[in-house]
N, C-alpha and C positions, 0 to 999 in steps of 0.2 A: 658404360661399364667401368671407369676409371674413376679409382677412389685417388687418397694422396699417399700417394707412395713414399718413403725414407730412403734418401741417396745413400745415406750411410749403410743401409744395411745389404748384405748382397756381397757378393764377389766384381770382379773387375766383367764378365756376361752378363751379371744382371744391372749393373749401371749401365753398361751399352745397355742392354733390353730397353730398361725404363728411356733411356732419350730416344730411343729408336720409335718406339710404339707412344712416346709423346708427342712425337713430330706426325707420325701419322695419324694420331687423334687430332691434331689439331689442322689439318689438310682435311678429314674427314668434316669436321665440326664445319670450316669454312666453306668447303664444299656445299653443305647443308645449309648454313647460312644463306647464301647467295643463293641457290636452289629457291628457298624462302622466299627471299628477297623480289627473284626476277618476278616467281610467279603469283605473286601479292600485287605487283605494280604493275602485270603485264593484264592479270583481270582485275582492278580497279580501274586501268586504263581505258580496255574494251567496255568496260561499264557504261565509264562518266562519258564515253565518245557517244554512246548509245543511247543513253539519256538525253545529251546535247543536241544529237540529232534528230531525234522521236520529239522533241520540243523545240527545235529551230524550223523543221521541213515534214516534221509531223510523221515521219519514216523511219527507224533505225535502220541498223547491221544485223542483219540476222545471224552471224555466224559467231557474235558479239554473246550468241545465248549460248554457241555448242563448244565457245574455246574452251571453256570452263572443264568442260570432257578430257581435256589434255591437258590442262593446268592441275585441276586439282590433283589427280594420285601423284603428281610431283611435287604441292606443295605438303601433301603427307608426306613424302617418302625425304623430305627434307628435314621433317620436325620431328619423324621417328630416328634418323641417323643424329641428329642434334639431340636428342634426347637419348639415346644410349651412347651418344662417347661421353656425356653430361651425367650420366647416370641418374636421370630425374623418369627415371620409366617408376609403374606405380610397382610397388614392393611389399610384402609385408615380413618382416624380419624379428617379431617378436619371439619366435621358436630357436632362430638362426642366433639371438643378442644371449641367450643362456648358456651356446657352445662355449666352449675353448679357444683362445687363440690358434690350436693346429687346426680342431676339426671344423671350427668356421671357413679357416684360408681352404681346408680341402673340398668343402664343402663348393666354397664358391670357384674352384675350379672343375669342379663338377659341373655346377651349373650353367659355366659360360662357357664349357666343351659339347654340353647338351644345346647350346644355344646356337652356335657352330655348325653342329650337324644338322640342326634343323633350318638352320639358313640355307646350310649347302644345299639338303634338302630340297627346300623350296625352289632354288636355283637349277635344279637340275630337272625336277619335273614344271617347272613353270613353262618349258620352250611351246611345247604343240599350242599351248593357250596363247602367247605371245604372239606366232606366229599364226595363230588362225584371226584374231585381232587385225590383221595384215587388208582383211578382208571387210573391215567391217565401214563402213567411210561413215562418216558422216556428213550433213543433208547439205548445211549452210556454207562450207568451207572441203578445198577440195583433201583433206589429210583422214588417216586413217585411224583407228583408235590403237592402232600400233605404238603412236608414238606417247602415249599417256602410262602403256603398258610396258612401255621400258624401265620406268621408273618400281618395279618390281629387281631387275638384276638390279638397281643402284642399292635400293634399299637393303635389299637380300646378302648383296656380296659387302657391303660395309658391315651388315652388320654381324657377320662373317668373320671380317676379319678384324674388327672393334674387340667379336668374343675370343676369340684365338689369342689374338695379343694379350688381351685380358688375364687368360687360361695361364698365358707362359708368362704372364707377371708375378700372377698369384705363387704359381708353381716352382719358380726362379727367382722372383727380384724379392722377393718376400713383401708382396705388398698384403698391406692392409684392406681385408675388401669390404669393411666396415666406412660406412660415409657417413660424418655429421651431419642427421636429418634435417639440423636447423640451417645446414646449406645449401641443401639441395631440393626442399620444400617449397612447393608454389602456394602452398596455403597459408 
């Protein structure tokens, strides 16, 4: 959710804001990086070992098929928080590029206070699900799908407060919530 904001523009609160909630975008971003990172290399790892070994002794690691269970909704919950501090989520903003300079900026803080509560949302009623996940083991490996199910408060609560900071940049720092598509386009 972070376009390029103007230092200039803004009182002596909203330049605090923007460095405040730039530094936290960028903890968030890293976070999500690495997030990315570990669990890309952690199931390539259990792959290529599983492979090696299914053609060295003819046997693999069974538990090599169920990490995946734990890995993947964290390498989601990595590439969605990198992609909303990035603001590369898909969009369509040809209604939104006709507004005004005020009713776009209000517009888009509208949006990222709806985005906000619906995180909290999620965060607040996700527990009984998490917690019944507690229960659930899987076969190969002694862990439960608890811990794959965590990766909902990461996701949920960044991007929480990604849209909040967002909200009070719009609303304060006078940012711009217009992004040049041609830099934020994977296509």
């Amino acid at each position: 959710m972070t376009a390029k904001p103007s230092m200039s523009e803004g009182g002596g609160f909203g330049r605090l804001l923007l460095r405040v909630s730039g530094a936290v975008d960028r903890v968030l971003e890293t976070s999500g990086a690495l997030i990315i990172g570990v669990t890309l290399t952690a199931a390539f790892a259990a792959l290529l070992a599983n492979v090696v070994l299914r053609y060295v002794f003819g046997e693999g690691m069974a538990w090599a098929y169920e990490i995946h269970a734990i890995l993947f909704p964290w390498l989601v919950a990595g590439g969605v928080v990198v992609a909303s501090v990035k603001s590369r989520h898909i969009s369509v903003t040809v209604l939104v590029d006709i507004l005004p300079p005020s009713l776009r900026r209000a517009l888009w803080v509208l949006v990222c206070v709806l985005i906000c509560a619906i995180a909290i949302g999620v965060l607040r009623t996700s527990g009984p699900i998490i917690n019944a996940a507690k229960f659930q083991r899987l076969s190969g490996i002694p862990v439960t799908q608890y811990w794959g199910y965590l990766s909902l408060y990461y996701t949920f609560g960044a991007m929480a407060l990604n849209a909040g900071l967002a909200a009070l940049r719009g609303a304060f720092a006078y940012e711009d919530p217009m992004v040049d598509p041609t830099q934020t386009s994977f296509s």
